[in-house]
Residue frames relative to the residue before (quaternion, step in Angstrom):
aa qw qx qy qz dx dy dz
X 1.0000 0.0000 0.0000 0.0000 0.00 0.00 0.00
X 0.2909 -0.7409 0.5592 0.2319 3.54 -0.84 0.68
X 0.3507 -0.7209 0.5539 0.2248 3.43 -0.93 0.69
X 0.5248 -0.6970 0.4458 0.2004 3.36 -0.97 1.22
X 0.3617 -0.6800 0.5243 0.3631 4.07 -0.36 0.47
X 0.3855 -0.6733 0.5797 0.2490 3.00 -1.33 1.20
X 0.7265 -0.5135 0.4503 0.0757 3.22 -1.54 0.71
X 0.1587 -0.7176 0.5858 0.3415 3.38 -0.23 0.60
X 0.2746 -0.6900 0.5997 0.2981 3.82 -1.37 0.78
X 0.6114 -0.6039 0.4592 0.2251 2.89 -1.63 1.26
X 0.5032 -0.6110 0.5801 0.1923 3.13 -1.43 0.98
X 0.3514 -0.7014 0.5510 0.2846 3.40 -1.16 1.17
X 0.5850 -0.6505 0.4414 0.1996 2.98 -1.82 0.80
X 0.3716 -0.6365 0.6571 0.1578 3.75 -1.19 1.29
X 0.4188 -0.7056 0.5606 0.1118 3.16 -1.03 1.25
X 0.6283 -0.5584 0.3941 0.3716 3.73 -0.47 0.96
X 0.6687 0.4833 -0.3050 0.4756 3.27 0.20 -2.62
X 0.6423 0.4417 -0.5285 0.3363 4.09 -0.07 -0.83
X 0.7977 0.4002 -0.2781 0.3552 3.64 0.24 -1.12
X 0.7398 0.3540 -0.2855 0.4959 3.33 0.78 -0.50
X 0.2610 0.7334 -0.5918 0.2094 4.00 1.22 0.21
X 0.6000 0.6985 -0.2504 0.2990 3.38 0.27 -1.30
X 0.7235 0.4056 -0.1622 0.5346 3.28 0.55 -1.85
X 0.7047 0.4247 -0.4209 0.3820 3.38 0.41 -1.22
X 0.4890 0.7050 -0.4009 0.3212 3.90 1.00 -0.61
X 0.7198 0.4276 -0.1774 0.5173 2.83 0.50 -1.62
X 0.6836 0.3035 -0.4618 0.4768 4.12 0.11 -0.48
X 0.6360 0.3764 -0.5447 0.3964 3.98 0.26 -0.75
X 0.6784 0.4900 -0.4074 0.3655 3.99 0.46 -0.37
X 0.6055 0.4191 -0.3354 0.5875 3.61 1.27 -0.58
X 0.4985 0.5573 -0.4535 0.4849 3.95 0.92 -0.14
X 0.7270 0.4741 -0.2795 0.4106 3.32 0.66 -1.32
X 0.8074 0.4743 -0.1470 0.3187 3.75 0.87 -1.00
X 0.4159 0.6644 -0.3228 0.5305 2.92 2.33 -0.11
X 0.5964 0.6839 -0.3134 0.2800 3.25 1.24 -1.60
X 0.7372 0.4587 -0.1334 0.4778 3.76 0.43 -1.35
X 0.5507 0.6392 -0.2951 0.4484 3.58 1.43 -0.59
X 0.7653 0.3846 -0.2492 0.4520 3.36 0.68 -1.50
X 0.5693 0.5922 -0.3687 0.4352 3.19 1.10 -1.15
X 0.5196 0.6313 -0.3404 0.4643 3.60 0.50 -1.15
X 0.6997 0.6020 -0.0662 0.3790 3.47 0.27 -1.99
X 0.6737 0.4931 -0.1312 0.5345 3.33 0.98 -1.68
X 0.6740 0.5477 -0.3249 0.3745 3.69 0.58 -0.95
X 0.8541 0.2461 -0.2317 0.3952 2.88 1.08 -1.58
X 0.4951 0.5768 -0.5632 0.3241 3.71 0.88 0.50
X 0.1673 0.8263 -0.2521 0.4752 3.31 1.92 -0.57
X 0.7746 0.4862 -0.0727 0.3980 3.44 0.20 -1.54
X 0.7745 0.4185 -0.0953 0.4647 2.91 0.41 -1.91
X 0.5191 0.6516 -0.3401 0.4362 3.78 1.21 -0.58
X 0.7825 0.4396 -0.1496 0.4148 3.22 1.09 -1.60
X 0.4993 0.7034 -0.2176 0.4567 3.06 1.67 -0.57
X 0.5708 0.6388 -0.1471 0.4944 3.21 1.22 -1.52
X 0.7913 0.2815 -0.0571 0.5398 3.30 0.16 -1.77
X 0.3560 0.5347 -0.5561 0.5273 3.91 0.71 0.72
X 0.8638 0.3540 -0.2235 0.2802 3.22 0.24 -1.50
X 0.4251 0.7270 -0.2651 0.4695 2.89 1.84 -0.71
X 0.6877 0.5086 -0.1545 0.4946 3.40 0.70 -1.33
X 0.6934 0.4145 -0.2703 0.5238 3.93 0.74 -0.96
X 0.7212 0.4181 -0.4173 0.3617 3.59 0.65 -0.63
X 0.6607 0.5253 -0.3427 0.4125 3.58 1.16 -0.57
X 0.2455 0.8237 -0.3043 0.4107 2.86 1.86 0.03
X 0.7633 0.2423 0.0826 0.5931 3.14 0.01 -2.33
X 0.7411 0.1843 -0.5374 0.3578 3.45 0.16 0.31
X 0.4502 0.5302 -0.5764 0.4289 4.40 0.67 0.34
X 0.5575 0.6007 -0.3081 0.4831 3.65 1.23 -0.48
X 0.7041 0.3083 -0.2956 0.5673 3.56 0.38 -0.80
X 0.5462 0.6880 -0.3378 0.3379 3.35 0.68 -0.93
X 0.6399 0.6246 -0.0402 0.4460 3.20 1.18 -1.65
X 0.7393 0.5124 0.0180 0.4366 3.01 1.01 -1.29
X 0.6700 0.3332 -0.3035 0.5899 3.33 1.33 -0.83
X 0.6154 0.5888 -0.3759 0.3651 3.54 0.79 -0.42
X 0.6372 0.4449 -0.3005 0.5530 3.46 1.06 -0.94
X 0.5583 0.4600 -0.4634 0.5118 4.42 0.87 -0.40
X 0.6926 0.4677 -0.3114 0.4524 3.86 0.93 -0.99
X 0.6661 0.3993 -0.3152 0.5455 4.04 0.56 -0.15
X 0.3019 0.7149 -0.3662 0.5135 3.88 1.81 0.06
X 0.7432 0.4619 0.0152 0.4838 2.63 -0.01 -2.31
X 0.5050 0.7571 -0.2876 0.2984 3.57 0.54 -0.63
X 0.7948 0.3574 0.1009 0.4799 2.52 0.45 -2.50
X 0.5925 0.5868 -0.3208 0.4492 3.13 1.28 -1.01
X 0.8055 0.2604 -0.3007 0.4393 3.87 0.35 -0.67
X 0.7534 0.3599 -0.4596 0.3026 3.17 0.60 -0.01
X 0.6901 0.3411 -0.5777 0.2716 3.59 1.42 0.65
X 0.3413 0.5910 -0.6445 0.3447 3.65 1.17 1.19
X 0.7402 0.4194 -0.4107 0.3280 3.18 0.69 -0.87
X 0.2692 0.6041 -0.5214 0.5391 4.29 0.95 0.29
X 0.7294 0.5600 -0.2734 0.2823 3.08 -0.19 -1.80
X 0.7482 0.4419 -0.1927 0.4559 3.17 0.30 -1.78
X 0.8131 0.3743 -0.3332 0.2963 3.71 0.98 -0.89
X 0.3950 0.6408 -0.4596 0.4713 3.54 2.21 -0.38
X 0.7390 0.5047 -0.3183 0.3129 3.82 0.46 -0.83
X 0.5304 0.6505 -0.2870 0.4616 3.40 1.30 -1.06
X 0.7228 0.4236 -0.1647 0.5206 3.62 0.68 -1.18
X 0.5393 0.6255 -0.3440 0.4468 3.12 0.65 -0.67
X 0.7987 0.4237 -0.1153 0.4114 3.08 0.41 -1.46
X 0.4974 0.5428 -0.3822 0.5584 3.55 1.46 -0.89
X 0.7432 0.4321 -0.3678 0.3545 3.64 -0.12 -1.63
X 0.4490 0.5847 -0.5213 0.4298 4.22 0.88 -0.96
X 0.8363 0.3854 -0.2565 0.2938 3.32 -0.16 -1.59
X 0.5796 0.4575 -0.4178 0.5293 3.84 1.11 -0.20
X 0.4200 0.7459 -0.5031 0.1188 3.69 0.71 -0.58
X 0.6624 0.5355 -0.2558 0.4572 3.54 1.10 -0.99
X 0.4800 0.7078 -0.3381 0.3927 3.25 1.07 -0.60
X 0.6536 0.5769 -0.1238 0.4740 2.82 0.91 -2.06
X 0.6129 0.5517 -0.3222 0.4649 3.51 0.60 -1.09
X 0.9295 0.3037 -0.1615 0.1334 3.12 0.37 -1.19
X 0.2012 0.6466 -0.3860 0.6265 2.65 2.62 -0.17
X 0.7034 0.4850 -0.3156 0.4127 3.77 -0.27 -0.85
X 0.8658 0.2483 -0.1581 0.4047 3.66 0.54 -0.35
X 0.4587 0.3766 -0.5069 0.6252 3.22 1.88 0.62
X 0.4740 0.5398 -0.4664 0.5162 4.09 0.85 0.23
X 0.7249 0.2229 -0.3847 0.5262 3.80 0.52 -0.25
X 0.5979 0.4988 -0.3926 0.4894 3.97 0.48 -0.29
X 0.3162 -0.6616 0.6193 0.2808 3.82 0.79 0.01
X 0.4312 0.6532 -0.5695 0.2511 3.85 0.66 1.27
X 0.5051 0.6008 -0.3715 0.4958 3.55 1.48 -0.27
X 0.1745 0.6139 -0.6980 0.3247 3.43 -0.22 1.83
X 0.9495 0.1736 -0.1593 0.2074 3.10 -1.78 -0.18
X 0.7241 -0.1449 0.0474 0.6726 3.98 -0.63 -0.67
X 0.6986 0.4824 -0.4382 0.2954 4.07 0.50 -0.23
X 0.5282 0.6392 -0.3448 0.4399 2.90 1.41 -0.22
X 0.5743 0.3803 -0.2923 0.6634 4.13 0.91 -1.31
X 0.8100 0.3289 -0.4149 0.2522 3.55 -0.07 0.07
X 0.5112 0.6753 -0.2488 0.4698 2.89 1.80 -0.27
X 0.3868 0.6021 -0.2419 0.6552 3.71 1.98 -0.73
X 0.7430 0.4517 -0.2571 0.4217 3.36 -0.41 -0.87
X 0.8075 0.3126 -0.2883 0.4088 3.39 0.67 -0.83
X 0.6355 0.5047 -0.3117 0.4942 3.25 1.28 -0.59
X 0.5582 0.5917 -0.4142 0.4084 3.61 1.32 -0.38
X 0.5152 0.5172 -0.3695 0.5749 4.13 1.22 -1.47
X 0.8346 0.3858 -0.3341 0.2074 3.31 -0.31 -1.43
X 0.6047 0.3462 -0.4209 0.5808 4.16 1.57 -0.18
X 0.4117 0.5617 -0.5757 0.4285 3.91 0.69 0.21
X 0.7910 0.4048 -0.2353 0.3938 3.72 0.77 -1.43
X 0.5167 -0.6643 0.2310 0.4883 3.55 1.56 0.39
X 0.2406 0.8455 -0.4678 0.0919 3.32 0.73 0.80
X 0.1991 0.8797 -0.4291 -0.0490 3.80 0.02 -0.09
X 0.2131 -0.8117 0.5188 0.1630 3.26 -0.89 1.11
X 0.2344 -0.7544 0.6130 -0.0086 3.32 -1.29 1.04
X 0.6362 0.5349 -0.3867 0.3994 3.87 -1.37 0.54
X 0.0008 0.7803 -0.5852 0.2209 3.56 -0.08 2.02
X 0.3634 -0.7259 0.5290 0.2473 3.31 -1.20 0.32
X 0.5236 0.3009 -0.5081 0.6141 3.27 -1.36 1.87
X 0.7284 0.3667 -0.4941 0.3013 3.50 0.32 -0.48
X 0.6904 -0.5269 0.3441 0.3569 3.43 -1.69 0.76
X 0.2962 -0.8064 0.3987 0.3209 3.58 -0.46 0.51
X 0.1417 -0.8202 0.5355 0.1431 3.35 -0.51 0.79
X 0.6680 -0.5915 0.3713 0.2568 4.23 -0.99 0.87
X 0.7678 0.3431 -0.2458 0.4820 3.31 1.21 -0.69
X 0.7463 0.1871 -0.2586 0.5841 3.86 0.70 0.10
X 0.8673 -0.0651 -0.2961 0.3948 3.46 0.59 0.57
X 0.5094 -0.6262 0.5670 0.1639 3.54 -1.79 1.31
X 0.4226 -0.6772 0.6021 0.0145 3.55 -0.95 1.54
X 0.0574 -0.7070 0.7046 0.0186 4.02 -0.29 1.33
X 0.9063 0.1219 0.0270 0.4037 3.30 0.26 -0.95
X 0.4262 -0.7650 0.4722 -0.1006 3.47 -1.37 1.75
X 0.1751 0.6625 -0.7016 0.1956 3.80 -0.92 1.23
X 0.5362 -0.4520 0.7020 0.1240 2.80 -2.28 0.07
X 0.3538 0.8490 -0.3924 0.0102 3.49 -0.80 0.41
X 0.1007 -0.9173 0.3202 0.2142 3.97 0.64 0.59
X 0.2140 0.6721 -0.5522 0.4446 2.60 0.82 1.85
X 0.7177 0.3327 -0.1399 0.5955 3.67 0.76 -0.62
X 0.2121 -0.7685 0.5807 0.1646 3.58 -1.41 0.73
X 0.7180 0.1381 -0.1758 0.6591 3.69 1.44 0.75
X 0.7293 -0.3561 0.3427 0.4732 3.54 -1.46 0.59
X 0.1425 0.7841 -0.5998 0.0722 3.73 -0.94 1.06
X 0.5115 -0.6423 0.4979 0.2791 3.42 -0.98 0.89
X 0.0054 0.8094 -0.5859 -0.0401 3.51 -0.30 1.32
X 0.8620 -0.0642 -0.2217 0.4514 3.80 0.82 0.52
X 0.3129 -0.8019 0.4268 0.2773 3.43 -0.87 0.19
X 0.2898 -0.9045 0.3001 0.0891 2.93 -0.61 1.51
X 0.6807 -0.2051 -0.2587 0.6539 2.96 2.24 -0.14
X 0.6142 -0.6688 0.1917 0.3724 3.62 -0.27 0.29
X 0.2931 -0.7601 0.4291 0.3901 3.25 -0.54 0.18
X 0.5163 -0.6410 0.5657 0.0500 3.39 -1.68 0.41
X 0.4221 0.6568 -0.5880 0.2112 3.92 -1.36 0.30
X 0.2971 -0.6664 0.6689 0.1423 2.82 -1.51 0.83
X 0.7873 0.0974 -0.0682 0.6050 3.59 -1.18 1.16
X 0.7407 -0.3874 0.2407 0.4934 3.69 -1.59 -0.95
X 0.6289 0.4302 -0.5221 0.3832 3.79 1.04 0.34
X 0.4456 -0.5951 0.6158 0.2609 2.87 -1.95 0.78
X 0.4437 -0.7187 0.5121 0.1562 3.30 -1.72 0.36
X 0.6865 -0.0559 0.2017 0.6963 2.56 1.84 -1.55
X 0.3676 -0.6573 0.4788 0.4512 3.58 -0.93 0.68
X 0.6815 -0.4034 0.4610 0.4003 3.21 -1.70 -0.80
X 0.1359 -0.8214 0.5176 0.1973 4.35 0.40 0.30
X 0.2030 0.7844 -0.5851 0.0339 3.54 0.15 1.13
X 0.4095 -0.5527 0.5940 0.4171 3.14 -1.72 -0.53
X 0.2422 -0.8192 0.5189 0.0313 3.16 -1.11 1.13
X 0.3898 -0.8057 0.4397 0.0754 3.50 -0.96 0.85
X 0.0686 -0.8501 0.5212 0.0303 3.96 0.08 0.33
X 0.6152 -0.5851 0.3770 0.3701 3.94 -1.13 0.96
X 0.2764 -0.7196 0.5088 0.3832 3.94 -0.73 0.42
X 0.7438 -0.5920 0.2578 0.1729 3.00 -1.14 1.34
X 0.8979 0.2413 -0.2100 0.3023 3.29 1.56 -0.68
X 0.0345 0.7928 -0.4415 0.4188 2.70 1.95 1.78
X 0.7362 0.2762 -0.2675 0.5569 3.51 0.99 -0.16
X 0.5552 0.6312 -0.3140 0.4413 3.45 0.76 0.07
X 0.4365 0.6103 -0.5328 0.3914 4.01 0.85 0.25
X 0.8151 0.3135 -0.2953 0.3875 3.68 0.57 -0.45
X 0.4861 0.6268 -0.4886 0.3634 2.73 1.29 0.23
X 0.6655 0.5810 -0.2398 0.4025 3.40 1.38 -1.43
X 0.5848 0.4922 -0.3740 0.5253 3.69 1.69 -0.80
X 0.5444 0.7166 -0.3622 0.2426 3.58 0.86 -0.34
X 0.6782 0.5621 -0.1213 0.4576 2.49 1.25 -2.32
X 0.6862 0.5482 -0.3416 0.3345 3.42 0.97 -1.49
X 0.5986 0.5218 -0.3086 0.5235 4.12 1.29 -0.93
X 0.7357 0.1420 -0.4302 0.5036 3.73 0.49 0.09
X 0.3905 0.5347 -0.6458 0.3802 3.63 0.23 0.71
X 0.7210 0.4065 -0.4098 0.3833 3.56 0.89 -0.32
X 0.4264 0.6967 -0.4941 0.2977 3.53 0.85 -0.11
X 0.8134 0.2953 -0.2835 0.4132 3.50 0.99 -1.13
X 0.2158 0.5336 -0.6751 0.4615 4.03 1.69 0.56
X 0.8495 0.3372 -0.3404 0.2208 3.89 -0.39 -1.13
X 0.5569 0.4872 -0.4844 0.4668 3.59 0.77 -0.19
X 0.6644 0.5943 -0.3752 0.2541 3.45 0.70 -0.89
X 0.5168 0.5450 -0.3244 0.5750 3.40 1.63 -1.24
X 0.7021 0.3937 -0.4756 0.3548 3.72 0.04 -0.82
X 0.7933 0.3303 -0.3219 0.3975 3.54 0.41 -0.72
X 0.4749 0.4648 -0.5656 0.4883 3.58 0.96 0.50
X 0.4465 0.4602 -0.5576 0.5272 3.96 0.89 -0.58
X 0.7779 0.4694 -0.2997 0.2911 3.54 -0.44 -1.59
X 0.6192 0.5268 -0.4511 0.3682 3.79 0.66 -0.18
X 0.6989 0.3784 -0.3873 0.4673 4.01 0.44 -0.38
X 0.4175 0.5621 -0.5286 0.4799 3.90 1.52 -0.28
X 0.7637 0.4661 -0.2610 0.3625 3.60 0.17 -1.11
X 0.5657 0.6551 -0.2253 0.4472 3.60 1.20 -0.88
């Protein structure tokens, strides 16, 4: 009989999960301890971001501020020269038109003499035309009340025609450009006569003149009492 070969007997099987239990332990526990780390980690970069963008936020801050600021000194500045620069040009004229003033005067008083004829006349226009272009304007009529601050009083009357100081002539006119004067108005000025108010006084005076008619009768009564 031949003997059958024995078989080698199979080796039992080792279950991976046994050998590798361990390792996997140890990462799910290093999984677990990473966990609270990053988070940890995460917060505080978190932080520093917000931190960042604070500052981030404050400097744009201070510079919309300066920003702000220089713009509002530049619209300052702005206004400021152009009302020096007015200024300088209200004064300039000013000062030109003063020095023609006589001119004016006299252009004005060959205009009452009926001497303002021919080429002195069109030039005479012309100048008086520039000089209301340059805002001259002349001011001071007769009848009007006189008033202390735009016109100077040379000359003085009585008259009971008027019931307050009136400007009965104009002796020269006044002038100004806008709200400055150049010059008052020199007028003659006229003032109520004093003894427009003075009739009742005179009817007064005239009723106690009778007081002493009546004492007088009494003491002519009183003289035959005494007799």
């Amino acid at each position: 009989m031949t003997e059958e070969p024995k078989g080698f007997e199979p080796e039992p099987d080792v279950p991976s999960e046994a050998s590798d239990k361990p390792g996997a332990a140890k990462e799910a526990g290093a999984a677990e301890e990473a966990g609270p780390a990053a988070a940890a980690g995460d917060a505080k970069e978190l932080t520093a971001l917000r931190a960042q963008l604070d500052q981030v936020r404050t400097a744009a801050n201070e510079r919309t501020a300066d920003l702000q600021r220089l713009q509002a000194e530049y619209q300052n500045y702005r206004r400021r020269v152009e009302r020096d620069r007015i200024a300088v040009k209200e004064i300039a004229v000013a000062n030109l038109l003063t020095e023609l003033l006589p001119v004016l005067d006299d252009i004005g008083r060959a205009r009452d003499h009926g001497e303002l004829v021919g080429g002195f006349k069109s030039v005479a226009e012309s100048l008086e035309t520039v000089a209301a272009k340059l805002g001259l304007q002349q001011f001071g009529k007769e009848g009007e009340p006189f008033d202390p601050l735009v016109h100077e009083a040379l000359m003085h009357s009585y008259s009971p025609d008027v019931t307050q100081t009136t400007c009965v002539q104009i002796l020269q006119p006044g002038y100004r450009i806008g709200e400055r004067n150049l010059r008052p108005a020199r007028v003659a000025v006229a003032e109520p006569q004093p003894g427009a108010h003075g009739t009742k006084g005179d009817e007064s005076t005239a009723d106690t003149g009778n007081g002493p008619a009546d004492s007088g009768d009494d003491e002519e009564t009183g003289g035959p009492d005494k007799g």
